[in-house]
PDB file of N, CA, C and O in Angstrom:
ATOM      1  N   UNK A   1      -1.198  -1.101  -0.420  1.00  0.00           N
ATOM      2  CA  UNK A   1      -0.744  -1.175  -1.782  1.00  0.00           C
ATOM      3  C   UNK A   1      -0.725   0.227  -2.370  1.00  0.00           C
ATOM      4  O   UNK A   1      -1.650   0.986  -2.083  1.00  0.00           O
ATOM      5  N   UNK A   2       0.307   0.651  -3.212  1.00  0.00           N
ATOM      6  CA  UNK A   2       0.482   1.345  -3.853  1.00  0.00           C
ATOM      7  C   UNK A   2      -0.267   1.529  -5.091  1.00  0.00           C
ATOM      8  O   UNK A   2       0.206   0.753  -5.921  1.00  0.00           O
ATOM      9  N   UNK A   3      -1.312   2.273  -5.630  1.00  0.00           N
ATOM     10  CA  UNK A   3      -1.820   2.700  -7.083  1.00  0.00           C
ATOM     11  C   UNK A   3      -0.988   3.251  -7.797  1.00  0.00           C
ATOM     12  O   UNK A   3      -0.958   4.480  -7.745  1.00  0.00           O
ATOM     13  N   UNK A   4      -0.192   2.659  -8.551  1.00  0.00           N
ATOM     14  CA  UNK A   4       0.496   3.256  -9.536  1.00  0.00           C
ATOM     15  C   UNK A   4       0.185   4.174 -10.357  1.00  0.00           C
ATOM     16  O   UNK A   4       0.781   5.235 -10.540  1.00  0.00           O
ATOM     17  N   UNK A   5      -1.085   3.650 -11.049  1.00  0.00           N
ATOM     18  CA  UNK A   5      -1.802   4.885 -11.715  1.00  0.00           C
ATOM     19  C   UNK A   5      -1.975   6.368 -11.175  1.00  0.00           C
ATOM     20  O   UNK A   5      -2.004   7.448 -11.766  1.00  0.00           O
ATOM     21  N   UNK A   6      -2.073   6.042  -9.911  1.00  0.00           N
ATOM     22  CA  UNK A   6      -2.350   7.505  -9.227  1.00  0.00           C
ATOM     23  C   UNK A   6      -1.100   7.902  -8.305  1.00  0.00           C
ATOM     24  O   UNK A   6      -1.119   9.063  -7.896  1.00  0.00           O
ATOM     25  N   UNK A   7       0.021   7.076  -7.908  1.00  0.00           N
ATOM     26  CA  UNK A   7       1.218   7.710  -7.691  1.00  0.00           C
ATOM     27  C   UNK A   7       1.961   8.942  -8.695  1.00  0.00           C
ATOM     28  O   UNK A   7       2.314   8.985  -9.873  1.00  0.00           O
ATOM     29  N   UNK A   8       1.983   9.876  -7.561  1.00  0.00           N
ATOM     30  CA  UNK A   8       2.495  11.042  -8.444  1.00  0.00           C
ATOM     31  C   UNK A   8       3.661  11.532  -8.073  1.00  0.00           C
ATOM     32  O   UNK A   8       4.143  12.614  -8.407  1.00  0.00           O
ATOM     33  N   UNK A   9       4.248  10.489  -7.173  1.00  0.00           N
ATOM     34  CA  UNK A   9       5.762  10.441  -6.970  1.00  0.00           C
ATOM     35  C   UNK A   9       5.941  11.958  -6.373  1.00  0.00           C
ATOM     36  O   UNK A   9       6.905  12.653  -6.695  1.00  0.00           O
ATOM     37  N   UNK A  10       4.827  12.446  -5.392  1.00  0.00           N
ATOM     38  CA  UNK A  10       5.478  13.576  -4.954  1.00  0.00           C
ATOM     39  C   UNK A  10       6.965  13.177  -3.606  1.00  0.00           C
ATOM     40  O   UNK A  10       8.047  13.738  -3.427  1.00  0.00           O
ATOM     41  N   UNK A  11       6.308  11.984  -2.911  1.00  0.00           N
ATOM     42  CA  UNK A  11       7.141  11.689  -1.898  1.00  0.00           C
ATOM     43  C   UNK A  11       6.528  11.935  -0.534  1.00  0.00           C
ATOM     44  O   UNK A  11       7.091  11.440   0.443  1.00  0.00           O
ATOM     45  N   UNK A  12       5.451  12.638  -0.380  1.00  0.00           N
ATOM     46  CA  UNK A  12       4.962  12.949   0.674  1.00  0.00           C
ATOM     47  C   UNK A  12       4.801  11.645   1.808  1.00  0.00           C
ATOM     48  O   UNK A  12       5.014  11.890   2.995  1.00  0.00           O
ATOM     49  N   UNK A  13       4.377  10.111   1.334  1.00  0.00           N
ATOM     50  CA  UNK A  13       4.413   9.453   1.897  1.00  0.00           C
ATOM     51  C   UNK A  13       5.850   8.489   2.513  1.00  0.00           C
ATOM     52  O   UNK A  13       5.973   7.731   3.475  1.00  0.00           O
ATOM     53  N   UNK A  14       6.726   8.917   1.523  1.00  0.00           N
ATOM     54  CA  UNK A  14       8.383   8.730   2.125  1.00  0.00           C
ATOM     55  C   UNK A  14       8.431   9.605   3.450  1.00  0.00           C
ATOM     56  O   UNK A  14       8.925   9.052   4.433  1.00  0.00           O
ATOM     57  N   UNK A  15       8.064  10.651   3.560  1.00  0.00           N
ATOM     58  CA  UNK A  15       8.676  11.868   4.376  1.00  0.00           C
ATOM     59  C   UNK A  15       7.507  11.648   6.248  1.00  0.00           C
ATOM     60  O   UNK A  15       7.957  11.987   7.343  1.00  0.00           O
ATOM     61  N   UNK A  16       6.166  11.067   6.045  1.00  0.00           N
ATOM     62  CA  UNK A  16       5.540  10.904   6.576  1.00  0.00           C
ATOM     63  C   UNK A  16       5.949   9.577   7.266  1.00  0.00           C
ATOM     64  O   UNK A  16       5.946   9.579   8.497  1.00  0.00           O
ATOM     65  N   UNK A  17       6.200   8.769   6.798  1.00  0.00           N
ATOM     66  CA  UNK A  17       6.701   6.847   7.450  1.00  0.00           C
ATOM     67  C   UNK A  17       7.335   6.800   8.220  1.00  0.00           C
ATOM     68  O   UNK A  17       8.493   7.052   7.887  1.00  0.00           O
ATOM     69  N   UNK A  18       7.181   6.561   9.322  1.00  0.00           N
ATOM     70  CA  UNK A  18       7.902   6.225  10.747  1.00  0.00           C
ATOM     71  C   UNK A  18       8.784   5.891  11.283  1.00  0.00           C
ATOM     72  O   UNK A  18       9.456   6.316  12.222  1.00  0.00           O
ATOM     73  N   UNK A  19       8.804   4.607  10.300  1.00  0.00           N
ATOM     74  CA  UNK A  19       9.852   3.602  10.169  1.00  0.00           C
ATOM     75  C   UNK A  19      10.426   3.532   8.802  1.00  0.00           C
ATOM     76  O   UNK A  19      10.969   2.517   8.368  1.00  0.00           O
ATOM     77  N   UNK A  20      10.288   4.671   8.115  1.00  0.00           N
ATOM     78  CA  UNK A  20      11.378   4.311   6.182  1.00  0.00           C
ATOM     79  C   UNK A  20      11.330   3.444   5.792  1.00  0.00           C
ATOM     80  O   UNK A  20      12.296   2.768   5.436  1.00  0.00           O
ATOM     81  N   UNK A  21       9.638   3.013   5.684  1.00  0.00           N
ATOM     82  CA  UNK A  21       9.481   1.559   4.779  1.00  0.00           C
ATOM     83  C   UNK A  21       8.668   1.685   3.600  1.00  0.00           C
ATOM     84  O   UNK A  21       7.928   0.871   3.048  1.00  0.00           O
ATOM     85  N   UNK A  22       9.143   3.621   3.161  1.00  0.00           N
ATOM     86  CA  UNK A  22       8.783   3.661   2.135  1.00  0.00           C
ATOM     87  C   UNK A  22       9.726   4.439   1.272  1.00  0.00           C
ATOM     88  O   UNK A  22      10.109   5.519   1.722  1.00  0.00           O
ATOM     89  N   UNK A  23      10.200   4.014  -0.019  1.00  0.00           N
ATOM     90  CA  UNK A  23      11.160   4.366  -0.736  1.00  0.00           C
ATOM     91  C   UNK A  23      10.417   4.516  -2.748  1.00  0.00           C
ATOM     92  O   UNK A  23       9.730   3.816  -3.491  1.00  0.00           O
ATOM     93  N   UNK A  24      11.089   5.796  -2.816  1.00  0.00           N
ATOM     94  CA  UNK A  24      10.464   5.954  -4.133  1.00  0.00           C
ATOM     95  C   UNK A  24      11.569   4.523  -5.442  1.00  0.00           C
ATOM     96  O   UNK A  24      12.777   4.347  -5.603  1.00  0.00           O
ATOM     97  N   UNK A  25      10.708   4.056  -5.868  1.00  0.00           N
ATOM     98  CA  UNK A  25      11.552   2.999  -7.187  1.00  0.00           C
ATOM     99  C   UNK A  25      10.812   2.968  -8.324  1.00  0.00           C
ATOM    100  O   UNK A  25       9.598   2.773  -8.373  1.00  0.00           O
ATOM    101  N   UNK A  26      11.723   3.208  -9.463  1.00  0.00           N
ATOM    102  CA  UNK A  26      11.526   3.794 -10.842  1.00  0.00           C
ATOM    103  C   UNK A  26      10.013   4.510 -10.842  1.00  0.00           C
ATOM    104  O   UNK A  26       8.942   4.130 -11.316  1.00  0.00           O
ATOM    105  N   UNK A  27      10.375   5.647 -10.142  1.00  0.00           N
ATOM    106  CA  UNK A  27       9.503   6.677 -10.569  1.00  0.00           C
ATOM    107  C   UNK A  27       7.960   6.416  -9.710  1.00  0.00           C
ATOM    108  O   UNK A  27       7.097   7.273  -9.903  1.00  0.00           O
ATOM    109  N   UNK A  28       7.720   5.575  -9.040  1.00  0.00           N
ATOM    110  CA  UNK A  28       6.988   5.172  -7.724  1.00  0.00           C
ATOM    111  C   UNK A  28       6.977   4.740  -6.097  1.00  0.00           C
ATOM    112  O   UNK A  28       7.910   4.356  -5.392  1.00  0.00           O
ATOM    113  N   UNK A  29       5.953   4.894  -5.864  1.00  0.00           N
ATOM    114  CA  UNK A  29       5.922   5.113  -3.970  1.00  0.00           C
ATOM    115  C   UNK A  29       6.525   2.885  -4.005  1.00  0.00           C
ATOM    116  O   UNK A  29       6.212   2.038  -4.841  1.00  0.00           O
ATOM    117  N   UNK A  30       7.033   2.799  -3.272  1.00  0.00           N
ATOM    118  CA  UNK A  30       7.380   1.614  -2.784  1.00  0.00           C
ATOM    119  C   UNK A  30       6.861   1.025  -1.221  1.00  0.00           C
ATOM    120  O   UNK A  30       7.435   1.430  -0.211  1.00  0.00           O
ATOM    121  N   UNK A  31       5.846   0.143  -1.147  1.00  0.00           N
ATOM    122  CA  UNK A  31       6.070   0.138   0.702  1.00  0.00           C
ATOM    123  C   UNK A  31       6.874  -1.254   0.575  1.00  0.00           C
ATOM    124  O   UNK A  31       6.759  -2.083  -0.329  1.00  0.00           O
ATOM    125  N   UNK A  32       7.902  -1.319   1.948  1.00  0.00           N
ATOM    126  CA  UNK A  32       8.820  -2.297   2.170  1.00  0.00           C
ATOM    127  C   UNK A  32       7.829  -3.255   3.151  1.00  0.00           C
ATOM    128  O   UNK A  32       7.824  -2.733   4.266  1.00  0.00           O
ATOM    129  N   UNK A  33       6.918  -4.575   3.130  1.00  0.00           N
ATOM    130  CA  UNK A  33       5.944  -4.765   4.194  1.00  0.00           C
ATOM    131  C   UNK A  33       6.909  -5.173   5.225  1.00  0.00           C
ATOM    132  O   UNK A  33       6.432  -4.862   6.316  1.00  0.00           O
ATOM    133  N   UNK A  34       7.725  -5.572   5.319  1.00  0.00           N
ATOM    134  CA  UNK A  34       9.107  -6.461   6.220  1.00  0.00           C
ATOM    135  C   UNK A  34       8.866  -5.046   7.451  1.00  0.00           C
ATOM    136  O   UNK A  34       8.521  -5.290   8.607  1.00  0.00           O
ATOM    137  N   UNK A  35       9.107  -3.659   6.969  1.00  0.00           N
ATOM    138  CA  UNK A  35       9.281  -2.292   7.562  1.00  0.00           C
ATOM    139  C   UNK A  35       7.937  -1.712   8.117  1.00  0.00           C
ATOM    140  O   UNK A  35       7.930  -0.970   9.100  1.00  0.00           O
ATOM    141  N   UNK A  36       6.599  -2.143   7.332  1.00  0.00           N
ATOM    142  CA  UNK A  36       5.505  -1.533   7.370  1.00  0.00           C
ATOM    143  C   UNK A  36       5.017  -2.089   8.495  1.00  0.00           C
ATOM    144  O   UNK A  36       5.068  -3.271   8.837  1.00  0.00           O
ATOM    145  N   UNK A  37       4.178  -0.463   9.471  1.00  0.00           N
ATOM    146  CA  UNK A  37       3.794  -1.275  11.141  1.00  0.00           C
ATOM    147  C   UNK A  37       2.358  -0.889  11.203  1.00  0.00           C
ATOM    148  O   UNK A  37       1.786  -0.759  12.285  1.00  0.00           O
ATOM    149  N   UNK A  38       1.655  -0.667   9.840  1.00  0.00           N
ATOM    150  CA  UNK A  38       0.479  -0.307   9.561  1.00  0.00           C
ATOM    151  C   UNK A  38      -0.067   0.349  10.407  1.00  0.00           C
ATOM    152  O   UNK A  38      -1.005  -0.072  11.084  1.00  0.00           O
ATOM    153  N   UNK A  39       0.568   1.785  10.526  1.00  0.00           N
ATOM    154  CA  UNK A  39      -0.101   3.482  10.773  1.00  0.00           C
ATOM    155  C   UNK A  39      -0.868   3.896  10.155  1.00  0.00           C
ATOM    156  O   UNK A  39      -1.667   4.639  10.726  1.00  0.00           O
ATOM    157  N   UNK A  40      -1.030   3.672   8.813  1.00  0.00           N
ATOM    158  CA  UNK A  40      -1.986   4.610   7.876  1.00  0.00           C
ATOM    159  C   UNK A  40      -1.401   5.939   7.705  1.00  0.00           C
ATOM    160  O   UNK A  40      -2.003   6.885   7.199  1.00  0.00           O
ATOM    161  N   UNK A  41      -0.142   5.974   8.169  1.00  0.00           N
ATOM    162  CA  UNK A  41       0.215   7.252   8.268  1.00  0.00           C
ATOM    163  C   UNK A  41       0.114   8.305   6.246  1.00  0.00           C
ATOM    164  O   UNK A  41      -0.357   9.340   5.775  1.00  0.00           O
ATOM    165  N   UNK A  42       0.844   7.193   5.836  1.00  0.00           N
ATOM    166  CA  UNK A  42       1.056   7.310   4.559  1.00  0.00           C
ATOM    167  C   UNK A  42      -0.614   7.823   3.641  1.00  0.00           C
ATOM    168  O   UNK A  42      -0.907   8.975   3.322  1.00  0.00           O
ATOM    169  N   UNK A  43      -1.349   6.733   3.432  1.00  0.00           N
ATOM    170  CA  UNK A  43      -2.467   6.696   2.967  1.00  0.00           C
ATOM    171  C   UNK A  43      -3.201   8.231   3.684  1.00  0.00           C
ATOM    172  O   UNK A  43      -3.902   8.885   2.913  1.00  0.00           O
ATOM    173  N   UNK A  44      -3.097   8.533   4.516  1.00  0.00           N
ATOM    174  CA  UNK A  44      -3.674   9.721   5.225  1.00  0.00           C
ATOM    175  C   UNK A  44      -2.836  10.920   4.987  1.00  0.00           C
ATOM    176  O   UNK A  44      -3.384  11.976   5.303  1.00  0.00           O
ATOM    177  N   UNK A  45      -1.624  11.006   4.500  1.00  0.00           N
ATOM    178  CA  UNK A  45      -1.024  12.042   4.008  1.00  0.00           C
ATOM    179  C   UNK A  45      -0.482  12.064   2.109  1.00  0.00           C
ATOM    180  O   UNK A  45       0.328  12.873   1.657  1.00  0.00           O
ATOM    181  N   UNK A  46      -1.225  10.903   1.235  1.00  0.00           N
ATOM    182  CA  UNK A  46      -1.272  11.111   0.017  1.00  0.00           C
ATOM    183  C   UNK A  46      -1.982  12.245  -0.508  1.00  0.00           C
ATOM    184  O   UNK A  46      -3.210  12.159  -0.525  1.00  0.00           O
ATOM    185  N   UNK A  47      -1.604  12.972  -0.808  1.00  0.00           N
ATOM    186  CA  UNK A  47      -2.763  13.788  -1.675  1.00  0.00           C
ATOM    187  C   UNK A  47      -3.514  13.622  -2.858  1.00  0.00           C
ATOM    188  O   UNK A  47      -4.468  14.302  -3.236  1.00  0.00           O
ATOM    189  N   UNK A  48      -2.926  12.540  -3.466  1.00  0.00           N
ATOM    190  CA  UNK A  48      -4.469  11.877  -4.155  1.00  0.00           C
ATOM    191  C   UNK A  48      -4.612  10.388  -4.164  1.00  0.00           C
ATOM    192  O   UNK A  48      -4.851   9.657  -5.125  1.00  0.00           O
ATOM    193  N   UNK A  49      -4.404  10.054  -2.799  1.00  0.00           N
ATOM    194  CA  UNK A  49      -5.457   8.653  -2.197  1.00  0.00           C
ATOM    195  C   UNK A  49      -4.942   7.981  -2.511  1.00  0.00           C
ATOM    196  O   UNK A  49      -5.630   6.963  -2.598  1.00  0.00           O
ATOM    197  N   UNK A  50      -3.110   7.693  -3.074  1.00  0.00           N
ATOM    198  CA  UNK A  50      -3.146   6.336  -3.611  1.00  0.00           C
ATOM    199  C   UNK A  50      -2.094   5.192  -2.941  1.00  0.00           C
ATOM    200  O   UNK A  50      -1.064   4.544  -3.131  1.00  0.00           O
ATOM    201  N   UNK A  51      -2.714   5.351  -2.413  1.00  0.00           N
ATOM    202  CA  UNK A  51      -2.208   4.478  -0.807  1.00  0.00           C
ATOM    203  C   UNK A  51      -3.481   3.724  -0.464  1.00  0.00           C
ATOM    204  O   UNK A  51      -4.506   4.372  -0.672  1.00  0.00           O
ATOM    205  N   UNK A  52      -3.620   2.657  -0.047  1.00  0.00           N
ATOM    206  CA  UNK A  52      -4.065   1.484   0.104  1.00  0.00           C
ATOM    207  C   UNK A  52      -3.845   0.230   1.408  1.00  0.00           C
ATOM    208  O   UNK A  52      -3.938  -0.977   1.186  1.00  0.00           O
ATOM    209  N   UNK A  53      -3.546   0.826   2.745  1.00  0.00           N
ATOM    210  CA  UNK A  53      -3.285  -0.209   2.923  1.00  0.00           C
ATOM    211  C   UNK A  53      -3.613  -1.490   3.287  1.00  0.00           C
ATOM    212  O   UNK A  53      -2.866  -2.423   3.582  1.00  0.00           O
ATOM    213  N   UNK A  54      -4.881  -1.431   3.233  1.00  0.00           N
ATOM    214  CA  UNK A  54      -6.391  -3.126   3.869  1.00  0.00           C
ATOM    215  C   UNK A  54      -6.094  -3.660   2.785  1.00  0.00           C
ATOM    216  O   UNK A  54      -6.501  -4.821   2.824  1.00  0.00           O
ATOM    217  N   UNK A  55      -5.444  -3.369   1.526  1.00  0.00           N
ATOM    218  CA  UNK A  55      -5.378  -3.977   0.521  1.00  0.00           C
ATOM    219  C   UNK A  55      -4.099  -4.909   0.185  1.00  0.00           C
ATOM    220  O   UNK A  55      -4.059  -5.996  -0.392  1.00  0.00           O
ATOM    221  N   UNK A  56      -2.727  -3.857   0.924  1.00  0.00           N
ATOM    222  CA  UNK A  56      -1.482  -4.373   0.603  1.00  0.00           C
ATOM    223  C   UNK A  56      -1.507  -6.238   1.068  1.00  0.00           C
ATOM    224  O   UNK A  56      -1.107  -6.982   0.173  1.00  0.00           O
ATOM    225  N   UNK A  57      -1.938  -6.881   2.338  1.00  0.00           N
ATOM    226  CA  UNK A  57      -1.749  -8.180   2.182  1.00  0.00           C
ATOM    227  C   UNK A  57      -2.479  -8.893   1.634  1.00  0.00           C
ATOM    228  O   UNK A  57      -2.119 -10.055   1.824  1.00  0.00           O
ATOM    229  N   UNK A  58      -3.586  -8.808   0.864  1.00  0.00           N
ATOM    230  CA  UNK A  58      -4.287  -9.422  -0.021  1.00  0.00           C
ATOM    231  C   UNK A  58      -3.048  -9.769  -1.317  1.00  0.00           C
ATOM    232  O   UNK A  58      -2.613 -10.887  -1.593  1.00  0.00           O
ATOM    233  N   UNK A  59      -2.663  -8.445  -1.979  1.00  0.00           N
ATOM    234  CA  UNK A  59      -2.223  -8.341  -2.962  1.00  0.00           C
ATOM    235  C   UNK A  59      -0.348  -9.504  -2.643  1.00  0.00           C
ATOM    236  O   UNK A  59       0.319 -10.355  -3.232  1.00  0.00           O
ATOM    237  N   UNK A  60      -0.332  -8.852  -1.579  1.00  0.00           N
ATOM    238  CA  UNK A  60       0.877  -9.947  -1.787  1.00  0.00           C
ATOM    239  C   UNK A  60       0.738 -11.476  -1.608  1.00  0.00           C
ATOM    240  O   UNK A  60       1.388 -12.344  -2.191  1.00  0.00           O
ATOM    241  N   UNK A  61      -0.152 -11.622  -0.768  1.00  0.00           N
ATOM    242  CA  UNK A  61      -0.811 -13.513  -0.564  1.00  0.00           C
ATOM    243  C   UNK A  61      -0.938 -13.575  -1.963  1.00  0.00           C
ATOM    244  O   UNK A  61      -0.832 -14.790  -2.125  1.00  0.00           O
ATOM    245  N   UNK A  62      -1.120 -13.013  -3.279  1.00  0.00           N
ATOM    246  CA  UNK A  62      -1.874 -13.324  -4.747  1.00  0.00           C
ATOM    247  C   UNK A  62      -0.400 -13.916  -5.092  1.00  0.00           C
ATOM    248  O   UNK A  62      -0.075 -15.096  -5.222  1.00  0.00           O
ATOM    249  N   UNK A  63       0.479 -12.619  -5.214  1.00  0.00           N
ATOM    250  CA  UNK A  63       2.287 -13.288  -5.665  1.00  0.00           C
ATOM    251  C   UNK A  63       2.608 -14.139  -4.949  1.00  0.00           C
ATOM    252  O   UNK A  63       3.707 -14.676  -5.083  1.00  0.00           O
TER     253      UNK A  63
END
C-alpha cells in the first residue's frame, strides 16, 4: 500500500518496478496489484518509506 501522506511523488518507485505496476495518479504513487509480483523492490527504493507492501492485501480484502 501506498501512504499517501508520505508519497512525495518523486517517482523513484515507478522507475525501480519490474513489471510497470506502478504509475503516478493525481499526484500519487499507484501500485496496479493485477501487475504487482511482490519484489519489495519499490518499498526498498522509497526515500521516505512510503511503500507498504505486507499491507497492500489486507487493505484491498477491506474494499
Amino acid at each position: 500500500m501506498v501512504d499517501e501522506k508520505k508519497c512525495i511523488t518523486c517517482g523513484a518507485c515507478v522507475s525501480i518496478c519490474p513489471v510497470g505496476a506502478i504509475k503516478i495518479i493525481n499526484g500519487k504513487a499507484t501500485i496496479n496489484q493485477k501487475k504487482c509480483i511482490k519484489c519489495m523492490s519499490c518499498a526498498q527504493f522509497c526515500p521516505v518509506g512510503a511503500i507498504d507492501i505486507n499491507t497492500e492485501k489486507s487493505t484491498k480484502e477491506k474494499n
